[in-house]
C-alpha positions in Angstrom: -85.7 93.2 15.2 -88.5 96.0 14.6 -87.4 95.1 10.7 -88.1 91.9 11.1 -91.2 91.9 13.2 -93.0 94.9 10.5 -92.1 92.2 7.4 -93.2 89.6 9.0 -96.9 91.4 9.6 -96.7 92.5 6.4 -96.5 89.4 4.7 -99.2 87.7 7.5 -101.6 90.4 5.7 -100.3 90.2 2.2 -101.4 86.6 2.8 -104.9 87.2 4.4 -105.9 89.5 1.4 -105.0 87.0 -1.3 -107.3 85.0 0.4 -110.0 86.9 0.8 -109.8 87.9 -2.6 -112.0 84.8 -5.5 -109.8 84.5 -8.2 -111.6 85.2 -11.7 -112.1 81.4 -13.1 -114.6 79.8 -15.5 -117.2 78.7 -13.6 -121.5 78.2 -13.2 -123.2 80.3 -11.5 -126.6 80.3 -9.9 -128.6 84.1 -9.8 -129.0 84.7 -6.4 -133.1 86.5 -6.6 -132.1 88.2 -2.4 -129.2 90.1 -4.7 -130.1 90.3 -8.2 -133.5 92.5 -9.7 -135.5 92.9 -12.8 -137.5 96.2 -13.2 -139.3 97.5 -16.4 -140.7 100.8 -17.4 -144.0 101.8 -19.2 -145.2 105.1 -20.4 -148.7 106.0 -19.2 -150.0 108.8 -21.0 -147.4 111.0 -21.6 -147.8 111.7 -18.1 -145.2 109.1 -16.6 -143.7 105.9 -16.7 -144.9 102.9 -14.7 -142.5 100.8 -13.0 -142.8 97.4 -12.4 -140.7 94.4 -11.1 -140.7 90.6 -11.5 -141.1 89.1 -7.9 -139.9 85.6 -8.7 -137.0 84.3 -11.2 -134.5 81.9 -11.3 -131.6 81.3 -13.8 -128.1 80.7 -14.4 -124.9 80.6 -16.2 -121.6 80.0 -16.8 -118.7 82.6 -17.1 -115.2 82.9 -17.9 -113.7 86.4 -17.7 -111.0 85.4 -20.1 -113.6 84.3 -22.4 -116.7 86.1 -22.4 -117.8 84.5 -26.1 -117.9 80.6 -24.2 -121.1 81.9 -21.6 -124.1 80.3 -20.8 -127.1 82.0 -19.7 -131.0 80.7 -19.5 -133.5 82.9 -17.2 -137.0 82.0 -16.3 -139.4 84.7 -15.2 -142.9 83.9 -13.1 -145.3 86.2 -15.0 -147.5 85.7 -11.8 -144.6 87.6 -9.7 -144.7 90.8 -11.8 -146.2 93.8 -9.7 -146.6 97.5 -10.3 -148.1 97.9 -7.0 -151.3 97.8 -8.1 -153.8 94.9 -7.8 -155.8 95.8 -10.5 -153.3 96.4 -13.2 -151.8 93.2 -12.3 -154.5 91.9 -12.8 -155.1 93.0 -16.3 -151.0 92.8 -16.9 -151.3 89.1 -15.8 -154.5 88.3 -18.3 -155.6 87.3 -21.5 -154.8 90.6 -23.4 -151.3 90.6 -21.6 -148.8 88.4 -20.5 -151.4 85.9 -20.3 -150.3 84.0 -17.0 -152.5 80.8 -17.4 -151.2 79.8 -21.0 -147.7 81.0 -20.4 -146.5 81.1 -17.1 -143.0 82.1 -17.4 -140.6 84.7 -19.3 -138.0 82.7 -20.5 -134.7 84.4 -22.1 -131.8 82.1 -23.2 -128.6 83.8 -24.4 -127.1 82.3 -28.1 -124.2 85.0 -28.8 -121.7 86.5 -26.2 -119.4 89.6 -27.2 -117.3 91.6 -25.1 -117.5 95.0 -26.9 -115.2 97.7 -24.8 -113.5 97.7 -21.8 -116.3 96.1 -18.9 -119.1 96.5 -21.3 -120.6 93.6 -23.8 -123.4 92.4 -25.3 -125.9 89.4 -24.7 -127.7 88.3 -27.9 -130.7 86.0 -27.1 -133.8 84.5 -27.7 -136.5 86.3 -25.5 -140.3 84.4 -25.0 -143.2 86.4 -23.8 -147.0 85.0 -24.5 -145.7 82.1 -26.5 -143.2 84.6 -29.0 -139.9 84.2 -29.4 -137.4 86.7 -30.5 -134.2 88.1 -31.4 -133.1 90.5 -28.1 -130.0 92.2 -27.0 -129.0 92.9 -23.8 -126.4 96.1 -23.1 -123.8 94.4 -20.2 -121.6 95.5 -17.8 -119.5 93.8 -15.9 -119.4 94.8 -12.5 -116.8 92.3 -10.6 -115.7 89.1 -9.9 -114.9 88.0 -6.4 -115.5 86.5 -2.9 -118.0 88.2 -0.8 -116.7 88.5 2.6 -120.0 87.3 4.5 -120.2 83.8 3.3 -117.1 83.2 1.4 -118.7 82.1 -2.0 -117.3 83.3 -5.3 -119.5 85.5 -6.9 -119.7 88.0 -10.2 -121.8 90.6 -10.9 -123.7 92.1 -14.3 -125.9 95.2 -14.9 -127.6 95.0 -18.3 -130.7 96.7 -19.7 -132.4 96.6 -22.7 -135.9 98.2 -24.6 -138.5 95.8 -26.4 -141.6 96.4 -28.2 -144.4 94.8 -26.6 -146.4 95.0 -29.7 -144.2 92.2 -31.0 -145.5 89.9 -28.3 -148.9 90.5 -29.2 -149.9 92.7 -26.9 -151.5 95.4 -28.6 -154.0 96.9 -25.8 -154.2 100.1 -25.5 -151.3 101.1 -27.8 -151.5 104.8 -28.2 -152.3 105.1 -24.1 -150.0 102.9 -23.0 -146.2 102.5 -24.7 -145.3 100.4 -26.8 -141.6 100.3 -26.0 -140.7 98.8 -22.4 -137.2 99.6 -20.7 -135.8 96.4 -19.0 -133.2 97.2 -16.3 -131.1 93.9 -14.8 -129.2 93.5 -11.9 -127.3 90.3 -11.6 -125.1 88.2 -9.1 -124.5 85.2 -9.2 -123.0 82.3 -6.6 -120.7 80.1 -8.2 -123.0 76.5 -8.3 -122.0 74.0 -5.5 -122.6 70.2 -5.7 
């Protein structure tokens, strides 16, 4: 009877976890901004590097984790949202010699090529637009998991990716010599499967 009793709670809890547990499965996804981050880096000087983050963004995309090379992904950035904890650099960050807020009020980046390169890792190749220039940039991906997250049941999967760009190449030449020229991007991600 004990046998029978211990198998039968066993399989009550072998049948709980499978359904606790999202099945990986193509599928869109919205980026959820409460779980998902984008910081950059700056050198100042020599002395240090200046972090900053974007505030506001939005984006999605689609993904199968049986075929990483049929994604989707298109990002959009408020250049208004991007702080460094400081008013005044903001300020300058957000102007005319900058980013340039009033002409070009977003950051867009839209992937074009998707490679899975070893194990979790990949590659996102994509067309990045700061200031009104477009180009060529690849993002360095990991992916973290795919699942259901226990709180609210939704299926959701995770990245971390990073990348460096030359901000020289978007036009923004102030103070080169001062401040770098080559920005760090780092990329949190996660993503809640679309619904409706």
């Amino acid at each position: 009877m004990k046998m029978k009793y211990r198998l039968a709670a066993l399989l009550l809890s072998m049948t709980a976890l499978a359904g606790a547990v999202s099945p990986a499965r193509a599928a869109k996804f919205d980026i959820d901004p409460v779980h998902s981050g984008i910081a950059f880096y700056i050198d100042h000087l020599g002395f240090s590097k200046v972090i900053g983050v974007a505030q506001e963004f939005s984006g999605a995309f689609d993904f199968d984790v049986s075929k990483p090379d049929a994604s989707s992904l298109d990002v959009k950035v408020s250049v208004a949202s991007i702080s460094t904890n400081n008013k005044q650099r903001d300020g300058d960050i957000q102007g005319a010699d900058w980013l340039n807020a009033t002409e070009f009020p977003e950051i867009t980046f839209v992937g074009k090529e998707f490679k899975k390169t070893t194990g979790n890792k990949g590659q996102i190749v994509g067309d990045l637009t700061i200031a009104g220039v477009t180009k060529s940039t690849t993002l360095d991906v990991t992916f973290n998991k795919e699942g259901q997250n226990p709180w609210d049941k939704s299926h959701v999967v995770g990245f971390s990716a990073t990348t460096k760009v030359k901000r020289s190449d978007f036009g923004m030449k102030a103070a080169l010599g001062m401040i770098g020229d080559e920005v760090d991007l780092v990329i949190q991600v996660e993503g809640r499967e679309h619904q409706g």
